[in-house]
KETI-326715 format. One record per residue: residue in three letters; x, y, z of N, C-alpha, C in turn. Coordinates in steps of 0.1 Angstrom, whole numbers, plus 5000, padded with zeros to 4 digits. Example, Ala and Ser with C-alpha at 12.3 -4.5 7.8 and 13.67 -1.06 7.14 Angstrom:
// KETI-326715
ALA513249435078512349555078513249675078/SER512849785071513749895071512950005079/
//
This chain:
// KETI-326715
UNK500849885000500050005000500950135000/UNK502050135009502550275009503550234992/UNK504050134990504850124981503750244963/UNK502550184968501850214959501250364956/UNK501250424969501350584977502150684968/UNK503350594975504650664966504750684952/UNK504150554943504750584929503150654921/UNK502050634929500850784929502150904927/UNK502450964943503051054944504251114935/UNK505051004930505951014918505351104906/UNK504051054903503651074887503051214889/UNK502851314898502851434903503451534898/UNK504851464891506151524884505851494868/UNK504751434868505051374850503951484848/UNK503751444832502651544822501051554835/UNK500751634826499451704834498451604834/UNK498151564825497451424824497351304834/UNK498751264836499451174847499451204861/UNK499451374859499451424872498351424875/UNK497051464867495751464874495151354879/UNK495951224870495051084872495951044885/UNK496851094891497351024899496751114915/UNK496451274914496051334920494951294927/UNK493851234918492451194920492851064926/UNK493850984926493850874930494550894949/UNK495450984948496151004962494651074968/UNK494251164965492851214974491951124975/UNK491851034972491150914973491350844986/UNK492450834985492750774998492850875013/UNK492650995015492251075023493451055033/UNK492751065045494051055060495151015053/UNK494750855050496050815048497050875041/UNK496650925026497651015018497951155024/UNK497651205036497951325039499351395043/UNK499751235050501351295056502151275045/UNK501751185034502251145024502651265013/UNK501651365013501351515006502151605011/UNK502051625025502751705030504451765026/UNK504951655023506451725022506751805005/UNK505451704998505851744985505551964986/UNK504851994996504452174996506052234998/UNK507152165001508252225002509452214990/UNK508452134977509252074966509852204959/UNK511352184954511952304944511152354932/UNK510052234928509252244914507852314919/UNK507352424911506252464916505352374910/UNK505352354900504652234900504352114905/UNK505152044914504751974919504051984931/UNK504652114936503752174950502552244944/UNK502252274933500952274928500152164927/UNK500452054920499951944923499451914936/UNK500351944945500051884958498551954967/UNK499052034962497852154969496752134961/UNK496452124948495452064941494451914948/UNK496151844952495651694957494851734971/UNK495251814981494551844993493151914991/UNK492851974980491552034977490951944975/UNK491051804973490351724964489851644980/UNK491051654988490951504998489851535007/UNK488251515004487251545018487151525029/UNK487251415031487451355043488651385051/UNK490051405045490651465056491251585061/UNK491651635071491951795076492951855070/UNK492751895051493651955048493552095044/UNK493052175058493052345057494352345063/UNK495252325073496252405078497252405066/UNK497252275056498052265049497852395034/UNK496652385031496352495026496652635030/UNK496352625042496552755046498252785044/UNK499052725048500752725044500952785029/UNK499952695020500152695005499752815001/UNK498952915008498853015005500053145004/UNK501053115013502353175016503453155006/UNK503153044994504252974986504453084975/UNK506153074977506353194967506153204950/UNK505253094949504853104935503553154938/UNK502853204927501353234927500353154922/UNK500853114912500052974905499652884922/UNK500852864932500352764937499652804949/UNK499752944953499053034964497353104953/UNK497153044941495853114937495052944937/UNK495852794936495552674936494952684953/UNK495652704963495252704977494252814979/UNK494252914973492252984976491852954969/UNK491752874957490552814949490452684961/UNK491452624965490752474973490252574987/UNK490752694989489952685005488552714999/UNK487952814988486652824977486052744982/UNK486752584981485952504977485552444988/UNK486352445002486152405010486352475025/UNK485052585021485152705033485252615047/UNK485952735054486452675066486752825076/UNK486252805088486152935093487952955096/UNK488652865097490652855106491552945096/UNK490152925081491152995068490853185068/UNK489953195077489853375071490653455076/UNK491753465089492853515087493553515079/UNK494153395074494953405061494453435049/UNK493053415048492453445034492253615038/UNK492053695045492253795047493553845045/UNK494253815048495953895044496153835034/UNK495653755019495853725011494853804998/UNK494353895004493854005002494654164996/UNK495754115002497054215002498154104991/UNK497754054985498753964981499054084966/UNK500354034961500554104948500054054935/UNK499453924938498553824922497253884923/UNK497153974915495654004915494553864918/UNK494953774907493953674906493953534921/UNK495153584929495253504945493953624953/UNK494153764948493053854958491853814953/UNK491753804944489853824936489553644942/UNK490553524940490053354945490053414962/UNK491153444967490753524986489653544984/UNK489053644981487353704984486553594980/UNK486953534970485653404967485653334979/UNK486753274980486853214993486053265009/UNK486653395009485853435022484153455021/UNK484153515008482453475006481953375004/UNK482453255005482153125006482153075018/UNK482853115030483353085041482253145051/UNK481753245044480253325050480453355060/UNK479453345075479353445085480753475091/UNK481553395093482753365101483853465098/UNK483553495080484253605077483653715080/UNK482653735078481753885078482454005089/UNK482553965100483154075107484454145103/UNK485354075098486654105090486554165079/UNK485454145070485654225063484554305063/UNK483654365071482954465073484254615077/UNK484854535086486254595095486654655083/UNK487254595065487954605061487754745052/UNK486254685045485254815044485154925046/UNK485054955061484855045070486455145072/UNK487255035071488455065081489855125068/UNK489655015058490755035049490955155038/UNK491655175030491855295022492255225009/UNK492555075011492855084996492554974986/UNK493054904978492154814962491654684977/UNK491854664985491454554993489854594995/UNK489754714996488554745004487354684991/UNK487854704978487054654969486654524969/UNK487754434968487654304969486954264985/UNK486954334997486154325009484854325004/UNK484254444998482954495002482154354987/UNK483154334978482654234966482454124975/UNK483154064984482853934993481653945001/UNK481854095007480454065015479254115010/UNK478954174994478254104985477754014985/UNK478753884978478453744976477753684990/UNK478553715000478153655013476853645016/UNK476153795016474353855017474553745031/UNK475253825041475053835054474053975059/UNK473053965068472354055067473054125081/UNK474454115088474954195091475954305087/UNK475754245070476754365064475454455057/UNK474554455061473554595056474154695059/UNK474254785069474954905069475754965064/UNK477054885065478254875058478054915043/UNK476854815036476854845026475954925022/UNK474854925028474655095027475255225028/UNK476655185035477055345039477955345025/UNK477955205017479055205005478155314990/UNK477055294989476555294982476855464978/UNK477255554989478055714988479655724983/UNK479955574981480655594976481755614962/UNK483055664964483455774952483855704939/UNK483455554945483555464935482755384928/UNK482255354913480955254910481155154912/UNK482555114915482454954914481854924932/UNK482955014940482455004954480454984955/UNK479855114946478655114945477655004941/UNK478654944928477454794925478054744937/UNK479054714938479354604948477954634964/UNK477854704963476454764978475754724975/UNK475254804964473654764954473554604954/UNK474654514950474354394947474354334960/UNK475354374971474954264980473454284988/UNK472754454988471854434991470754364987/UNK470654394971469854294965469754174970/UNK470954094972471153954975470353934985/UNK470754074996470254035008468154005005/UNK468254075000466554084996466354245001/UNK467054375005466954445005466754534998/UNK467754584990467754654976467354784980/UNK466254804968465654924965464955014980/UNK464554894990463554895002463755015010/UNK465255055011465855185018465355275011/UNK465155304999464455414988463055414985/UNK462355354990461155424996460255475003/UNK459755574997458855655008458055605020/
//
């Protein structure tokens, strides 16, 4: 069994093809492949630590947010925008500090997967980024107030009401829309 672990883990390194069919096969086996995954997040190849972090999005059954959360720090981006697409996929309240300061990251496309993430991750984020909203001055606040849009927590009403004065339209749809979501909308605007 572990002989068989290993040469999964091997083909990680080969064509993309090989790698995906072997990926789906190590997340399959869950716990067990987990300590198995682990060392490959420190590999010289970003690709193969992409792989790996791909393979941990996949594994349901076992606890692999801390490890994602690591993969968010990797100094490639390919493989820190692979780790907020798997926390996306598998909200987790342990991930919105890090998905918060990944917010600030310099890959546009790791900030815009962050906010999917936290708006996926729902109530647990909402205070953080109400904070962020309220509190911040700069392109984060956009990608904040877009999450808690998606989110349509009905404790970011305010928040996004007080956005809707703001000097920016995207800030603006971003209000408009999450009220809508919320089922509010237009409801402040009438008589």
């Amino acid at each position: 069994m572990a002989d068989e672990l290993e040469e999964l883990i091997s083909r990680l390194s080969a064509d993309d093809e090989t790698a995906r069919q072997a990926s789906e096969q190590i997340a399959a086996r869950g716990e067990a492949a987990l300590a198995a995954i682990q060392p490959l997040l420190a590999h010289e190849q970003a690709d193969v630590r992409w792989w790996a972090v791909r393979t941990l999005a996949e594994m349901r059954e076992a606890d692999a947010i801390p490890y994602l959360l690591s993969a968010l720090e990797d100094p490639d981006p390919g493989v820190r925008q692979c780790a907020a697409l798997g926390l996306q996929q598998r909200p987790d309240g342990r991930a919105v500090p890090a998905l918060i300061a990944a917010l600030s990251d310099p890959d546009s496309l790791v900030v815009r997967l962050a906010a999917n993430a936290l708006a996926a991750t729902g109530g647990e984020a909402v205070p953080e980024l109400i904070n962020l909203v309220e509190n911040d001055s700069s392109k984060v606040r956009l990608e904040a107030i877009r999450a808690l849009a998606l989110a349509s927590d009905t404790r970011s009403i305010p928040t996004l009401f007080n956005a809707l004065d703001s000097d920016s339209a995207l800030m603006e749809y971003w209000a408009n829309e999450g009220l809508e979501r919320i089922g509010v909308g237009m409801m402040f605007f009438k008589p």
